[in-house]
C-alpha positions as CSV (number, residue, x, y, z in Angstrom):
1,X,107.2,101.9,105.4
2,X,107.1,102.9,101.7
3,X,109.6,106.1,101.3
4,X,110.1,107.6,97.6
5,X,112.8,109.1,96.8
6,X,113.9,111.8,94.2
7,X,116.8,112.9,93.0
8,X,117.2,116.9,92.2
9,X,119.8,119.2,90.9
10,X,119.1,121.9,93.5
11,X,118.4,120.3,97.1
12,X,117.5,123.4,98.9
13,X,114.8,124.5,96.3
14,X,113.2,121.2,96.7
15,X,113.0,121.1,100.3
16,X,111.1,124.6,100.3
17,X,108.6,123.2,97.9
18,X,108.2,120.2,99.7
19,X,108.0,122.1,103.1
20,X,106.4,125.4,102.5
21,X,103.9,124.5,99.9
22,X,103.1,120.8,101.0
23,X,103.0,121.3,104.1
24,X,106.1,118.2,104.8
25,X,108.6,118.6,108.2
26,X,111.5,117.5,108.2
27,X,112.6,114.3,110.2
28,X,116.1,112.9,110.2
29,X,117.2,112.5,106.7
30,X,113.1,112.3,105.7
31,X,110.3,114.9,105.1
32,X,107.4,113.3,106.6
33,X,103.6,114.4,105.7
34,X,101.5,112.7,108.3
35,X,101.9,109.1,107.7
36,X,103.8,110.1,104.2
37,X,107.9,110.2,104.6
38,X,109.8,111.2,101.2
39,X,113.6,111.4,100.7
40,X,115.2,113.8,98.9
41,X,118.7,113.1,97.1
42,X,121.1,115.9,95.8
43,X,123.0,115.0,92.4
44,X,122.0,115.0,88.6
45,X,119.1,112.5,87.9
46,X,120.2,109.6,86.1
47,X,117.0,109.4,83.8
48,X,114.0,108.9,85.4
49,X,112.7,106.4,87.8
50,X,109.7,103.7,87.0
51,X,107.1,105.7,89.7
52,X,105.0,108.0,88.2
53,X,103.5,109.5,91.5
54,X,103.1,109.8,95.3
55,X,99.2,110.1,96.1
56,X,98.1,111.7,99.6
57,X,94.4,110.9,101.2
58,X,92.8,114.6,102.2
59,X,89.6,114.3,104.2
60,X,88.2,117.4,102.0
61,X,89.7,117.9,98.7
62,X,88.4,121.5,97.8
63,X,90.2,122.6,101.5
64,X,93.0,120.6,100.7
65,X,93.5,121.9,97.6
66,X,93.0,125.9,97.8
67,X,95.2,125.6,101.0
68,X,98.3,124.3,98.7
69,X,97.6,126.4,95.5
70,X,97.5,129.3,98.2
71,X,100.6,128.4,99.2
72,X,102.5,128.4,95.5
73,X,101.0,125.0,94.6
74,X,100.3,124.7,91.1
75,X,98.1,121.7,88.9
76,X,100.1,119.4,86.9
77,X,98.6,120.9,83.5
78,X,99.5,116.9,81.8
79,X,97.1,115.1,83.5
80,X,94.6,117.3,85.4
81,X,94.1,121.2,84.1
82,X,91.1,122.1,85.2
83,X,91.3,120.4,88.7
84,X,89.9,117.6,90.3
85,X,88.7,114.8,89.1
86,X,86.9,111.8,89.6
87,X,87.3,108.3,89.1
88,X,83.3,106.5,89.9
89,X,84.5,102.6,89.9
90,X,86.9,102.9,92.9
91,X,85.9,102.0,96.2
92,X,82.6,102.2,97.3
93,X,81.1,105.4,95.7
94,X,83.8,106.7,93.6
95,X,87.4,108.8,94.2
96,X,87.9,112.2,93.6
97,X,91.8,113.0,92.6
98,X,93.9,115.7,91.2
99,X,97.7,116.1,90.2
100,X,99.7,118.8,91.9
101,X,103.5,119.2,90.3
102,X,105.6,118.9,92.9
103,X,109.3,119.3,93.7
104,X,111.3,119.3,90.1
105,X,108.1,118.7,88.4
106,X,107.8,115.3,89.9
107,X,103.9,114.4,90.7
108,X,102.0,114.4,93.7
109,X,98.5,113.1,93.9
110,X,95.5,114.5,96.7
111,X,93.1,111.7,96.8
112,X,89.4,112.0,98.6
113,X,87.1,109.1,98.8
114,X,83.6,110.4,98.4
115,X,82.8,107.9,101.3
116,X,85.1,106.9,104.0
117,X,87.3,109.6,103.4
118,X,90.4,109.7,105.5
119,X,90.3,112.0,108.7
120,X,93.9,113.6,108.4
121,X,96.5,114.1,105.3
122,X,99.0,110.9,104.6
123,X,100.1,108.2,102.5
124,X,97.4,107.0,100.3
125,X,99.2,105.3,97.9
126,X,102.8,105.1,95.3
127,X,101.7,104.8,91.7
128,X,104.2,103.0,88.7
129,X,102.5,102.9,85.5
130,X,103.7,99.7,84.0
131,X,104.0,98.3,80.2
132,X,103.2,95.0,81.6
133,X,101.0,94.8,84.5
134,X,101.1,90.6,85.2
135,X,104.9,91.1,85.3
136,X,104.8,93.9,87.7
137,X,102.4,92.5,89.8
138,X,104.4,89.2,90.6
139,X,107.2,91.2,90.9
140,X,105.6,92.7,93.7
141,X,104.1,89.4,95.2
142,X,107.1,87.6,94.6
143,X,108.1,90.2,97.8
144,X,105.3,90.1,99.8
145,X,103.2,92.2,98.5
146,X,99.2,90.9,99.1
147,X,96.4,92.3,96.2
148,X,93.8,94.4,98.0
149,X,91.7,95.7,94.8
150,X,91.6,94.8,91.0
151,X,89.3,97.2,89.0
152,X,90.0,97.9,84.9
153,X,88.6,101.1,84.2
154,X,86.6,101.5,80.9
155,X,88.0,104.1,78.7
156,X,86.6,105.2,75.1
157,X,90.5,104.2,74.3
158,X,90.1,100.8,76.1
159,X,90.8,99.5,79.4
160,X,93.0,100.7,81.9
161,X,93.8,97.8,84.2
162,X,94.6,98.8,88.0
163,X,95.9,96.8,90.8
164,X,96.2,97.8,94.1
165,X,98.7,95.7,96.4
166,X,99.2,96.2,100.1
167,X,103.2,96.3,100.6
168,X,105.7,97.0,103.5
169,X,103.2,98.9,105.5
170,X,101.7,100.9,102.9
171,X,99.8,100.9,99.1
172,X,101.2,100.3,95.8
173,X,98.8,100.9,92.5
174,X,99.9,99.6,89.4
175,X,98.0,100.6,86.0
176,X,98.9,99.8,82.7
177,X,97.6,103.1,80.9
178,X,97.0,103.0,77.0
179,X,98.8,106.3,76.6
180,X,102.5,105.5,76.0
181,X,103.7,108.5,77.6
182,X,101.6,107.9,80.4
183,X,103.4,104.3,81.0
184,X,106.7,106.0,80.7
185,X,109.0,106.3,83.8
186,X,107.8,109.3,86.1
187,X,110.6,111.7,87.9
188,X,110.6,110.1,91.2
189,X,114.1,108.0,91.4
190,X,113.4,104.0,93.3
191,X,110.7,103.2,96.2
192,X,113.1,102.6,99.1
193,X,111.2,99.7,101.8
194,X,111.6,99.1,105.5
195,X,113.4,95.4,106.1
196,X,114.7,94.9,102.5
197,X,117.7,93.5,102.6
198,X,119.8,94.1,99.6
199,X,118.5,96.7,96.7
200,X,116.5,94.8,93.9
201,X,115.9,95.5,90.5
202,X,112.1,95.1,89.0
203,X,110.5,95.0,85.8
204,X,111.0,98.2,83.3
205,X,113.8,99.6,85.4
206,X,112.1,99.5,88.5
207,X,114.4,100.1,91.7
208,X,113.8,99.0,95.2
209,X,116.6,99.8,97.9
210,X,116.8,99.5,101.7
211,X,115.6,102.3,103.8
């Protein structure tokens, strides 16, 4: 299991976003969304953490979608203003995505495949936005991790590389954008992983920790 975790200022307010807008429950010390678990931590953020995003599979996007904004959900005006988007060269036929912002800001991802789409809401994947993708990647590998899909995305600013790696039970994607803000660390604190033994420290500040 893959559990991000964040770090707020104001616990409570977080855990009514996370609850009453996307839809989480509560579990032991986790919020789970179908087979999507979070943590949240109370105490001042230490600068930000290397992942940029959670993602969540929805089997219809424009349900998905005007549910949560219905519910106080609002679009991450950075990345994706005027809604969803879509990305043709992933998978088979394309992916259509949008960025929600999410507790303090921190990013959260609906994903729908055009084909194959996921029957219920869950973990679809963790995205980290990396300086050096190679050095990432075999960070990753170096634990396990097993590459399930390589695609570099043609952009009239260059390529975007993305990697997707299967990893303690769920999906990491790695992308090395050409915007420098965009590869900058993202809100969400350190990726904690089922079975690690001892907390490890990645490339670009990176932070795994035992769950």
């Amino acid at each position: 299991m893959l559990v991000p975790e964040l770090t707020v200022q104001n616990i409570d307010q977080a855990a009514r976003v996370l609850g009453d807008v996307f839809g989480f429950a509560p579990g032991g010390d986790l919020w789970h969304r179908g087979t999507q678990a979070v943590r949240l931590v109370a105490g001042v953020p230490q600068g930000h953490g290397r992942i940029d995003h959670i993602a969540l599979t929805v089997p219809d996007m424009e349900v998905a979608l005007a549910g949560l904004k219905s519910a106080g959900a609002t679009l991450d005006a950075a990345v994706t203003p005027n809604g969803p988007q879509l990305i043709p060269e992933f998978w088979d036929d394309g992916l259509r995505f949008v960025y929600l912002s999410g507790p303090s800001a921190a990013r959260i991802e609906l994903c729908q495949r055009i084909t194959g789409a996921a029957p219920d809401v869950g973990h679809d994947h963790i995205g980290i936005p990396c300086h050096d993708l190679p050095a990432m990647q075999a960070f990753f590998e170096g634990q396990g991790a097993r590459l399930t899909a390589s695609v570099d995305l043609l952009r009239p600013d260059g390529v975007v590389p993305v990697r997707f790696l299967s990893f303690a039970g769920g999906v990491i994607e790695l992308y090395q954008p050409k915007d420098a803000e965009r590869a900058a660390h993202g809100l969400w604190s350190r990726l904690l992983v089922a079975g690690l033994p001892a907390r490890l420290e990645g490339p670009e500040g990176l932070i795994l920790a035992p769950l």
